[in-house]
N, C-alpha and C positions, 0 to 999 in steps of 0.2 A: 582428231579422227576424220577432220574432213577432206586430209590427202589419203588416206585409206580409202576413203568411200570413191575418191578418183580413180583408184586404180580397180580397171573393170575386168581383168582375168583372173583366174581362180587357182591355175595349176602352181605349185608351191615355185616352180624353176623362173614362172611368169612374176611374180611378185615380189619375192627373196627380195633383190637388191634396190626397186624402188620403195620398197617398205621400211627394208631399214633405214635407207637415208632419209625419210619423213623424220624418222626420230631420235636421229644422230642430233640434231640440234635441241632437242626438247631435254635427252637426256643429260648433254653438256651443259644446258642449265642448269642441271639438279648434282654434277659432277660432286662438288663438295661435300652436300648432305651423304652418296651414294657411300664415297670413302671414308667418311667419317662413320659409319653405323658399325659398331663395334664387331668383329671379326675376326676367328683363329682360324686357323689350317692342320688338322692333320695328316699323317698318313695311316690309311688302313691294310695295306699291304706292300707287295716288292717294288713295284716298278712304278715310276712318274706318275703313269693314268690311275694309281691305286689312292687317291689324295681325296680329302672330301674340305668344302670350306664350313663354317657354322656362323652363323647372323646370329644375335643376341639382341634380345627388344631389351628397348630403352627401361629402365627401372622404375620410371612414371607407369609404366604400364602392364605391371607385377604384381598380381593379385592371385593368392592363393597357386595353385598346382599349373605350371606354365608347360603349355601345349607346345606336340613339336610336329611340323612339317618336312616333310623331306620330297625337296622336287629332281625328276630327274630329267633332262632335257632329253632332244630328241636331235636329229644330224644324219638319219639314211642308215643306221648302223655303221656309215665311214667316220664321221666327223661329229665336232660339235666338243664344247670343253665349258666348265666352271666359270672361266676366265677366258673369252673371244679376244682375237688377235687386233689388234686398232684397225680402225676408228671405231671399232665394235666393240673397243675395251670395258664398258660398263652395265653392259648385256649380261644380263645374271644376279651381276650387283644389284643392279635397281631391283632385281626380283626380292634378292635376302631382303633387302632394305624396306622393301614394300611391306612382306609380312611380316618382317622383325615389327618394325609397328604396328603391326594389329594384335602382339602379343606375344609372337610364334618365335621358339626355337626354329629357326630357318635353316637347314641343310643341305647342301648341293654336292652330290659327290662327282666326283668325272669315274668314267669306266673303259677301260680298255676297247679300240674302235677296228674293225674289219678291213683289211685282211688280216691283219695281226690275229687277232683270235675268231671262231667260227662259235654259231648258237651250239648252245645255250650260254655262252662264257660271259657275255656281257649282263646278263641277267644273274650268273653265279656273281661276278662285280656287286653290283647293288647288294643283292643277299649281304654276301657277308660287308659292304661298306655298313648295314643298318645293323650287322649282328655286331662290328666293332663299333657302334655306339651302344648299343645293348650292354655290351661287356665293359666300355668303359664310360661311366655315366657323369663320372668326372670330369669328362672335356665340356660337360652343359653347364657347368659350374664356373660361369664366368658372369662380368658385369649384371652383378645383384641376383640371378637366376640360382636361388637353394636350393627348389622343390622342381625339378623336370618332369612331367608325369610319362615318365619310361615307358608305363605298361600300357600305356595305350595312344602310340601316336598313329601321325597318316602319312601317305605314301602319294606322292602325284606326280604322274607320266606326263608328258605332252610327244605326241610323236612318235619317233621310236621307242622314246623312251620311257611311253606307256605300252607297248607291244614287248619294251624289257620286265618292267612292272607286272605285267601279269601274270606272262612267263614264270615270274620269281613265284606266285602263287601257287601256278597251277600244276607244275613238272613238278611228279612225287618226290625226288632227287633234290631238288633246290628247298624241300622242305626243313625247317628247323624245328624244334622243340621249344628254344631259348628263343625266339624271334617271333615266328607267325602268329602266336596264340598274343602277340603285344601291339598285333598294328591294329588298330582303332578301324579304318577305313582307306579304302585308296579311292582315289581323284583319277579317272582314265580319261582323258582327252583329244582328241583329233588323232586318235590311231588309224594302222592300216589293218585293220581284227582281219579280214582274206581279203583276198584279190583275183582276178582273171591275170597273167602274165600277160595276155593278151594287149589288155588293154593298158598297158607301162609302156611308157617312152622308153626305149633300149635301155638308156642307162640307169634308169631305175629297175628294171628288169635283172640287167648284169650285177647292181650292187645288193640285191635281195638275193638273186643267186646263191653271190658268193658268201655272204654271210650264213644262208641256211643251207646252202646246199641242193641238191637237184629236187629234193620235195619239200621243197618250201609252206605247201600249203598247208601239210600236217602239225606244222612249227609253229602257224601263225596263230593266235588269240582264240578262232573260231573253232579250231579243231581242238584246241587243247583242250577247250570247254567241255564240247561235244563229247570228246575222247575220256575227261574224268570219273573218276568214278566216285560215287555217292559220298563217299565220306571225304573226299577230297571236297566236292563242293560246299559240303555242310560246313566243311571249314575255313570259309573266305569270308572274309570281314564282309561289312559293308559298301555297297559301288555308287560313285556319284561318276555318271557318265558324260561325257560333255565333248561337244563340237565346237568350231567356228559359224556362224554363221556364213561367212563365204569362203569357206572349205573348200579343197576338191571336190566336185559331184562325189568322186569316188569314196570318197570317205565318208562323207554324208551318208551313202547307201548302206557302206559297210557298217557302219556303228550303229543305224537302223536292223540290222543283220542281226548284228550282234546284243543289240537291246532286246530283240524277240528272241535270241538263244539263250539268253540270260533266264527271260521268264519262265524259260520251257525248263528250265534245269531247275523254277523254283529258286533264282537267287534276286533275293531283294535288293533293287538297286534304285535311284534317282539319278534326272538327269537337268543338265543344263543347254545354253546356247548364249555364246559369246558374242550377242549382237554386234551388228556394223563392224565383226573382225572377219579377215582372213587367218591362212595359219600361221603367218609369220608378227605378225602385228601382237597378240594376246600377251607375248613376254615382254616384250619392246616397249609396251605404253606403260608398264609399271612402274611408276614414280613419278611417273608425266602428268599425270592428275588426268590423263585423256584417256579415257575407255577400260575405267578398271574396274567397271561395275560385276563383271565375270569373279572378279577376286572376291569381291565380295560376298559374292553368293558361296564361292568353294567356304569364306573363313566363318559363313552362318550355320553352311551344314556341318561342319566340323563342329561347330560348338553346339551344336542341337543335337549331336550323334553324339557329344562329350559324354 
């Protein structure tokens, strides 16, 4: 972590590429264990981006009714996959891998990316990727894993892909029967809950745009909240909210936004902070044994909310 702590700007376009190359080397030490942690792939529906991977913990570490996590990355609503293009090949991996050892059914779906499809579609994605594990429970049933406890797993964003997560909650329309009343709690981390368009570098402006559309802000985490109605929010799991410690400002502010709309709505939630991270670093150090003390805390409140 001590080349993280070098790099002293905050904006995600500022740090991206000197952050991951700090831990292109850490995780190429760990290349072998990453590949080796046991691993299937499905498809959940038509097309390529419809595919989910599943990590299975080691069978030393099977006890009684086995927990399941399902993470979904983040990429701007354009980009972002299961599986990163080299030399970022192992980006994700080391995540299954990370939680598969702590117990967890580890889950990583990909979803269809912008402009290809416009909001809400990538959040419909997740939906149903978590509904085709619902429905088929049999794909958990791998490497010693008998008992998956279905009915009550969690869900964790980072990025967009907590602004896709919540989405999936909060839109009456993306509600299920068979799904929503089974997820235990979601993990929302370093989102973008609203924003000033103002204050977006262009092309983060152009790509939120295009994904939502001219009213973007209606679409975003903060409104949807605001906008629900009663019996929607009575029915949201439980929230473990969590930033980076060197976050955007902006997202720091917004997630403080969003922490006090939370309580205004009466939705009980906890939160964290990913000391000594930025927001590219918190997936990247997983399995590096450097800076994963954040995972930790997500895999205590899962099992204290168990």
């Amino acid at each position: 972590m001590q080349r993280v702590a070098q790099i002293q700007e905050r904006e995600i376009h500022k740090v991206l590429f000197p952050t991951v190359g700090s831990f292109l080397p850490l995780l190429e030490a760990k290349k072998e264990a990453i590949l080796k942690t046991p691993k299937r792939t499905f498809a959940y529906g038509p097309t390529p981006r419809h595919k989910l991977d599943i990590y299975y913990p080691p069978e030393s570490s099977l006890e009684g009714q086995t927990k399941i996590l399902v993470f979904c990355y983040g990429g701007g609503f354009t980009s972002g996959s299961r599986t990163l293009p080299a030399p970022a090949e192992l980006a994700y991996g080391n995540l299954g891998m990370h939680f598969s050892r702590q117990g967890f059914i580890t889950i990583i779906p990909d979803y269809r990316l912008s402009p290809e499809v416009k909001h809400p579609e990538q959040a419909t994605d997740i939906r149903d990727a978590l509904l085709w594990v619902v429905e088929n429970p049999q794909s958990l049933l791998f490497n010693g894993v008998t008992n998956p406890d279905i009915d009550s797993f969690y869900v964790m964003g980072h990025s967009a892909g907590a602004v896709n997560v919540f989405t999936m909650l909060a839109l009456p329309e993306l509600y299920s029967d068979v799904l929503h009343p089974k997820i235990g709690g979601v993990i929302l981390f370093s989102a973008a809950y609203t924003y000033d368009a103002t204050n977006l570098r262009t092309v983060q402006a152009g790509t939120v745009k295009e994904y939502f559309g001219g009213d973007a802000t209606s679409k975003l985490p903060l409104s949807l909240l605001q906008a629900a109605d009663a019996n929607r929010v009575a029915s949201f799991p439980r929230i473990l909210l969590g930033v980076s410690q060197r976050d955007p400002q902006s997202f720091l502010d917004g997630s403080k936004i969003f922490s006090d709309a939370l309580v205004a709505r009466g939705v009980k939630h906890e939160e964290f902070i990913a000391q000594g991270h930025n927001h590219i670093s918190v997936t990247f150090c997983l399995g590096t044994g450097e800076g994963e003390d954040w995972a930790a805390d997500v895999a205590r409140w899962i099992s204290s909310t168990a």
